[in-house]
Structures are given as structure tokens and as C-alpha cells.
C-alpha positions in Angstrom: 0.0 0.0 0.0 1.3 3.6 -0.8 2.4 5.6 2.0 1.1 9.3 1.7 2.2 11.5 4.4 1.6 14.9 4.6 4.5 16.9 5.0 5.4 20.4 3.1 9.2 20.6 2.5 11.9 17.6 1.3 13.8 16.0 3.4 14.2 15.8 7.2 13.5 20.1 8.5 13.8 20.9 11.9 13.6 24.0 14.6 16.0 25.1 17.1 13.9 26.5 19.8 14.9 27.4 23.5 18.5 25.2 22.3 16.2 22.0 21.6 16.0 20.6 18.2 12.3 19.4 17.4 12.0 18.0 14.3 8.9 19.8 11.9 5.8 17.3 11.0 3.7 19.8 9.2 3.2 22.8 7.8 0.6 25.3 6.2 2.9 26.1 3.7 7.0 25.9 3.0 8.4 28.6 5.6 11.2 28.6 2.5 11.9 27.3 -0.5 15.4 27.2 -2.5 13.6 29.0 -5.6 13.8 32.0 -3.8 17.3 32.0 -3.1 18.1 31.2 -6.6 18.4 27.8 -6.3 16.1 25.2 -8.6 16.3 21.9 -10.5 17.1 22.2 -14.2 14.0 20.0 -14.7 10.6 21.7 -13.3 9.4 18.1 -11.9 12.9 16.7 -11.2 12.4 14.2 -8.6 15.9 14.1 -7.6 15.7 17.5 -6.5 15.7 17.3 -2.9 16.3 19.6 0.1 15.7 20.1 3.9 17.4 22.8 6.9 17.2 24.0 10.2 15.6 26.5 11.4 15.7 28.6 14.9 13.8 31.3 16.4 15.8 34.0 18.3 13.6 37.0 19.7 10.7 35.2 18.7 11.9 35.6 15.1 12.6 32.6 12.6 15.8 32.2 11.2 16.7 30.0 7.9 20.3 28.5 10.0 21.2 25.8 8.1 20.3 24.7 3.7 20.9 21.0 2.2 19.7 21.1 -1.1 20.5 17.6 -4.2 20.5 18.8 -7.6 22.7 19.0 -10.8 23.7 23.0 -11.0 25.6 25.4 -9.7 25.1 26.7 -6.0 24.9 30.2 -5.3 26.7 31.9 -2.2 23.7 32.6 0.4 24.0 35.9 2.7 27.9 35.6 1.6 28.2 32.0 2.5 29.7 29.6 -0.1 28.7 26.0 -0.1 30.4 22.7 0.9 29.6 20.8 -2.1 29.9 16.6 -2.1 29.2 14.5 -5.4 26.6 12.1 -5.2 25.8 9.2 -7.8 24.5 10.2 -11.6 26.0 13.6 -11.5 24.0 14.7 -8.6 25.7 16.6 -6.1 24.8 17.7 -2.4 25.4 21.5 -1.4 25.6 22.0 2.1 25.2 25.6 3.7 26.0 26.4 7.3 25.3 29.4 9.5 23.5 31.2 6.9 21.0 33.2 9.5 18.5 34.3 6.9 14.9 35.6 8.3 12.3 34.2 7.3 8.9 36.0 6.3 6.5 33.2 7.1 2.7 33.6 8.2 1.0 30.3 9.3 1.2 27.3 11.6 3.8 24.8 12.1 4.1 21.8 14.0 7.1 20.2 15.9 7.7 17.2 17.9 10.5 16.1 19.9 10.4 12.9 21.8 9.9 10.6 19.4 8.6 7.2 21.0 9.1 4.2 18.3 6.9 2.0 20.0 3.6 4.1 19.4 4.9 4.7 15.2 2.5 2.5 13.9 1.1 4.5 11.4 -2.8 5.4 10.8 -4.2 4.1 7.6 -7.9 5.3 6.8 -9.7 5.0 3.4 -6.8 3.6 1.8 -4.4 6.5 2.7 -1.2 6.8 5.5 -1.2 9.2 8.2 1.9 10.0 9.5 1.0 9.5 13.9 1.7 12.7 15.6 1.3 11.0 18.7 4.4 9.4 19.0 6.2 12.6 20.2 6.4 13.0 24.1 6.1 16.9 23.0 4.1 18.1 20.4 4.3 22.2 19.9 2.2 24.0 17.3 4.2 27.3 16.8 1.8 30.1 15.0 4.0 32.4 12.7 3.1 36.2 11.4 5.4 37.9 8.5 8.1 35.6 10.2 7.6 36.6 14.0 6.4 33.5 16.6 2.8 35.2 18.2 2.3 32.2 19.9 2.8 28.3 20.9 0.2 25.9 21.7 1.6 22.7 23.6 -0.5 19.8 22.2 1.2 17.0 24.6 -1.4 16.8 27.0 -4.0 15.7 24.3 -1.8 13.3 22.6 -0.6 11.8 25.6 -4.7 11.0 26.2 -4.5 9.5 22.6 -1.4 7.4 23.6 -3.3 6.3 26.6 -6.6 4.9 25.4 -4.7 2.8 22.9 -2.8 1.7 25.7 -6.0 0.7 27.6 -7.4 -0.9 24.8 -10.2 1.8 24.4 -9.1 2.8 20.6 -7.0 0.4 18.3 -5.5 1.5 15.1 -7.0 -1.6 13.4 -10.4 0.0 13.6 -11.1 2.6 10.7 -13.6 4.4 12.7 -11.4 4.6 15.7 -8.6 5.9 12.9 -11.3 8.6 12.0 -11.8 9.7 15.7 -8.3 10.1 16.1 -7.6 12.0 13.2 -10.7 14.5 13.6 -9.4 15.1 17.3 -5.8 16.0 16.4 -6.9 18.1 13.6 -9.7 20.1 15.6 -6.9 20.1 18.2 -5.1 22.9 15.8 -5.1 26.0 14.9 -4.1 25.8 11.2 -5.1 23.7 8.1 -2.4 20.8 7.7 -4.2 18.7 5.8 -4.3 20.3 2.5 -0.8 22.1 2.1 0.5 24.8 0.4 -3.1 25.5 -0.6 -5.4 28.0 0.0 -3.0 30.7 1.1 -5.2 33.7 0.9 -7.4 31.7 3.3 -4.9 30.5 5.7 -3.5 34.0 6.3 -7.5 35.3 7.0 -7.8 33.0 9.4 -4.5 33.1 11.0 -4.5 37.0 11.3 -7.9 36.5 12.8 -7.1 34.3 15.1 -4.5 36.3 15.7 -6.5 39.5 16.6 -8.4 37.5 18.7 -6.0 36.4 21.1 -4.2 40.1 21.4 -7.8 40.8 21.9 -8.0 38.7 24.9 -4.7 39.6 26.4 -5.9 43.3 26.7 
């Protein structure tokens, strides 16, 4: 059976936050993307064309640290920083750059785990299609994002640590399709943004996330 999971960027993407590394599961949208530092496969659908980074938030701003990018062209220098380049089978080569400290101007939700736990990675397949388990981190973090500044964090632990639970005690098993459902409709009314379709639907994401965002300065006043 295919494997679908629903993930934004290439390649394994994490956060440095409060000097932790959580690794990201999902996204609204790309926080970056190598097109828009001039980097891009030769072929518009090249499926070679791989990349991942880290990212950190200092002053509650987000930071582009680190850039691994697979392709076939030349690498540009990034914010003055030249790449470590290594040469990869069929003429594919691996640029590497470090410390590169670019902001990034990113509005949506984002969420990171850290904590894996291997024993509850059995997946979630329903109607056919893989779910990647967001359960299986001991801490689950949705981070909201406006024009690249963190407004807020939502710790989602507590409710997947009750998921974690009731298939402990038997009271949901993965095996069921409907009990796959019910899991899946609680962690996705358990967030803020729209993860399951994305990259889509931008003009609507931002509405609601500015909203939402009015909202809780609204409630802090």
C-alpha cells in the first residue's frame, strides 16, 4: 500500500527552539523554498531534487540556519556563505550551507515534535491513505507564525498523551477505521491551522490566521 504522508518541504526540517531541536511534521505552507534564493532543479518536476534545513527562532523571530539542497547546477553563495559541495551518484551533487541566518517572512502554523517514542509509530491508515502519527512525540508544539515573528505556541502533549493512553488501555485500536477517524478528527480540531491540504489555500490560511491572531491580542488586553 502507498504511503502518503503529509509533510510540506523535502527531506528531514527541523527548529532550534529554547536550544532544543524538534523535528517539523507539518506545515501550512514551505516557511522557504530554495527558488527564492536562486536555487532550482534544471528540470521543473525533477524528482531528484531534494532539500531540507534548520531553522531557529531568536527574539521570537525565525531564522533560515542551516540549507541542504540535491541537484545538478551550480550553487549560489547565500548571505555571503559559499557551499560545501559533495558528489553524489549520476551527476547529482549535495550543497551544504551552514550558519547562513537568513529571516524568514512566514505567516501560518507549524508543528514540531520532539520525543519521538518508536513503539507508538504504527502509522494510521484510513480509506486507503497513511497518516503520519503525531502521537508518537512525548512533545508536540504548534508554533503560529506572522510575516516571520512566533505570536504564539500551543503545547499539544497533554491531548496526545490522552491519545497514547486509550490505545494503551485498549479503548481505541488503530486496526479500527472508525477509531482511525476519531483520532484523526481530534488531532486536527486540536489545531489552529489547516495541515491537511498544504501549500493550498493561502489567501485563506492568512485570513484565518490574522484573525485568530486578533483574537487572542484581543483577549490579552
Amino acid at each position: 500500500m502507498e504511503r502518503k504522508v503529509t509533510m510540506i518541504m523535502a527531506g528531514s526540517n527541523h527548529v532550534i527552539k529554547d536550544e532544543n531541536s524538534y523535528v517539523v511534521l507539518r506545515c501550512e505552507d514551505s516557511p522557504y523554498l530554495p527558488a527564492d534564493l536562486n536555487i532550482s532543479p534544471t528540470w521543473e518536476k525533477d524528482k531528484k531534487f531534494q532539500y531540507s534545513g534548520n531553522m531557529g527562532i531568536e527574539d521570537y523571530k525565525l531564522y533560515l540556519k542551516d540549507l541542504s539542497v540535491f541537484c545538478d547546477r551550480g550553487f549560489p553563495e547565500i548571505g555571503n556563505v559559499v557551499p560545501k559541495l559533495y558528489e553524489i551518484s549520476y551527476g547529482i551533487t549535495n550543497a551544504c550551507y551552514e550558519n547562513i541566518n537568513i529571516p524568514l517572512i512566514y505567516t501560518g502554523g507549524m508543528i514540531i515534535g520532539e520525543g519521538y517514542l518508536k513503539d507508538y509509530d504504527k502509522g494510521m491508515i484510513c480509506s486507503g491513505r497513511y497518516y503520519d502519527p503525531l502521537y508518537c512525540y512525548e512533545t508536540l508544539l504548534e508554533l503560529i507564525f506572522q510575516d516571520g515573528r512566533l505570536v504564539t505556541e500551543i503545547d499539544h502533549s497533554k491531548a496526545m498523551r490522552r491519545i497514547r493512553k486509550n490505545l494503551d488501555l485498549g479503548l481505541r485500536s488503530l486496526e479500527s477505521e472508525r477509531d482511525v477517524k476519531c483520532i484523526r478528527h481530534f488531532i486536527n480540531t486540536s489545531f489552529i491551522g489547516d495541515y491537511e491540504h498544504p501549500g493550498k489555500n493561502k489567501k485563506k490560511k492568512r485570513f484565518h490566521i490574522n484573525n485568530y491572531i486578533k483574537k487572542l491580542r484581543k483577549s490579552k488586553t
